[in-house]
C-alpha positions as CSV (number, residue, x, y, z in Angstrom):
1,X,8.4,-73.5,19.8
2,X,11.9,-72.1,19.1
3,X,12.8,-68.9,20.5
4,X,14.3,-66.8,18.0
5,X,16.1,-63.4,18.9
6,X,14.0,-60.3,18.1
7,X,15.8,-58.7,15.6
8,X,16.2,-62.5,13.4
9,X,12.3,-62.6,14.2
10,X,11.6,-58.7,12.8
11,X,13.6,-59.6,9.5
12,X,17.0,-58.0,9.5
13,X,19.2,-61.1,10.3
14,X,21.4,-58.9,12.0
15,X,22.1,-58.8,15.5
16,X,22.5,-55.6,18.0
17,X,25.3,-54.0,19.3
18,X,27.0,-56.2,21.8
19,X,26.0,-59.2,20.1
20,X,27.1,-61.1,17.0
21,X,25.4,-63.8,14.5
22,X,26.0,-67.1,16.0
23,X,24.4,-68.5,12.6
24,X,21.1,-69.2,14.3
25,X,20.6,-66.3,16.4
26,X,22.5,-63.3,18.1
27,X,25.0,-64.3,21.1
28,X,26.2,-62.0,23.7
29,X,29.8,-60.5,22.5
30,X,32.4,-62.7,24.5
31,X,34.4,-61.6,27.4
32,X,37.5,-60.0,25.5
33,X,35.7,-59.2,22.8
34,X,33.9,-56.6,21.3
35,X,30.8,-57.0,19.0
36,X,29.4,-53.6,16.7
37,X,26.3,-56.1,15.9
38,X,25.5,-56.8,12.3
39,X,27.2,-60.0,10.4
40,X,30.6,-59.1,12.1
41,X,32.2,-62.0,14.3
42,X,33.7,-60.8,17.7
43,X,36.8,-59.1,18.0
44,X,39.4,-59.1,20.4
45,X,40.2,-56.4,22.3
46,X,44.0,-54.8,20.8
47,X,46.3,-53.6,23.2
48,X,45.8,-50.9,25.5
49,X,42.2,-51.6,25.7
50,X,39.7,-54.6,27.6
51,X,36.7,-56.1,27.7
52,X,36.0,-57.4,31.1
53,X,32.5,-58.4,30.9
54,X,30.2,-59.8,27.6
55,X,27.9,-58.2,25.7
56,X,30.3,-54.6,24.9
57,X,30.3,-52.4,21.9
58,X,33.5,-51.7,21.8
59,X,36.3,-52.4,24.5
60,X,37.3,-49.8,27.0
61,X,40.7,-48.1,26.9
62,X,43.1,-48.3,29.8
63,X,43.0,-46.1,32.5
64,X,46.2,-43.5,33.2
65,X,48.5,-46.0,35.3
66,X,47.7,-48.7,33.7
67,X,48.4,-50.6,30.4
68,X,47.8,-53.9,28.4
69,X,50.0,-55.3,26.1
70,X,48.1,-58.4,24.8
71,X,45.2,-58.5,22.5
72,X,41.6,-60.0,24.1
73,X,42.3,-58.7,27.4
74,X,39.8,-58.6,30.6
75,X,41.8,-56.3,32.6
76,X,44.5,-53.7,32.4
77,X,47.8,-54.1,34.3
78,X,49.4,-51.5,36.5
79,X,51.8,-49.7,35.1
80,X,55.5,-50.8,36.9
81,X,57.8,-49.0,39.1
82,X,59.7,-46.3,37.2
83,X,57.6,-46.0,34.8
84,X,54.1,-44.2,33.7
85,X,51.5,-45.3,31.6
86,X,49.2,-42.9,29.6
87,X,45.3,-43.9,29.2
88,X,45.5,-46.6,26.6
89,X,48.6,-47.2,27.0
90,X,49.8,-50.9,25.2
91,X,53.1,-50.5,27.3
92,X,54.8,-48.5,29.8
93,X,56.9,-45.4,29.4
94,X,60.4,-45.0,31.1
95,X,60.3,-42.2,33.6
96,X,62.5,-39.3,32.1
97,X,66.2,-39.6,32.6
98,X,67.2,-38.3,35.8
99,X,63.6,-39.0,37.6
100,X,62.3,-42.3,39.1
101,X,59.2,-43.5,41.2
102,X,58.7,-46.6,42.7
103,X,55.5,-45.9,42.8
104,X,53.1,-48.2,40.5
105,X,50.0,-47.0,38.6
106,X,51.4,-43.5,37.9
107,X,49.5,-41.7,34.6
């Protein structure tokens, strides 16, 4: 017997949030990725925000010191010396004329 996915089984031929429609079931959203459930195909992650397990929602934003400038990322980078980087930050910010930090990961 083939096992089909609950919610194909009950009817809806949609899948549930984290998952998308593999065209024969519901898969677990791909690292990278995020999956609202429904008919929608994953998508990747934009920048500023990851994904660094399957099977998420939506992606999760950046912490402060860190940033991510590529799309379908499964981990944030730390934000360089002199500069800071904002929760969700895509890039990092130039410390303010006159200041500097080597310091990394500064929100």
């Amino acid at each position: 017997m083939l096992a089909i996915p609950l919610l194909f089984a009950q009817g809806s031929g949609c899948c549930g949030p984290g998952t998308y429609t593999n065209g024969t079931g519901c898969d677990d959203c791909p690292v990278g990725s995020s999956c609202p459930g429904g008919f929608v195909d994953p998508t990747p992650c934009a920048a500023g925000r990851f994904a660094a397990v399957g099977g998420l929602a939506v992606c999760i934003s950046c912490e402060g010191g860190s940033y991510q400038d590529e799309a379908g990322a499964t981990a944030c980078k730390p934000c360089d010396a002199g500069s800071y980087c904002k929760a969700g930050a895509a890039a990092p910010l130039s410390c303010d004329a006159g200041s500097y930090s080597r310091a990394t990961n500064l929100a």
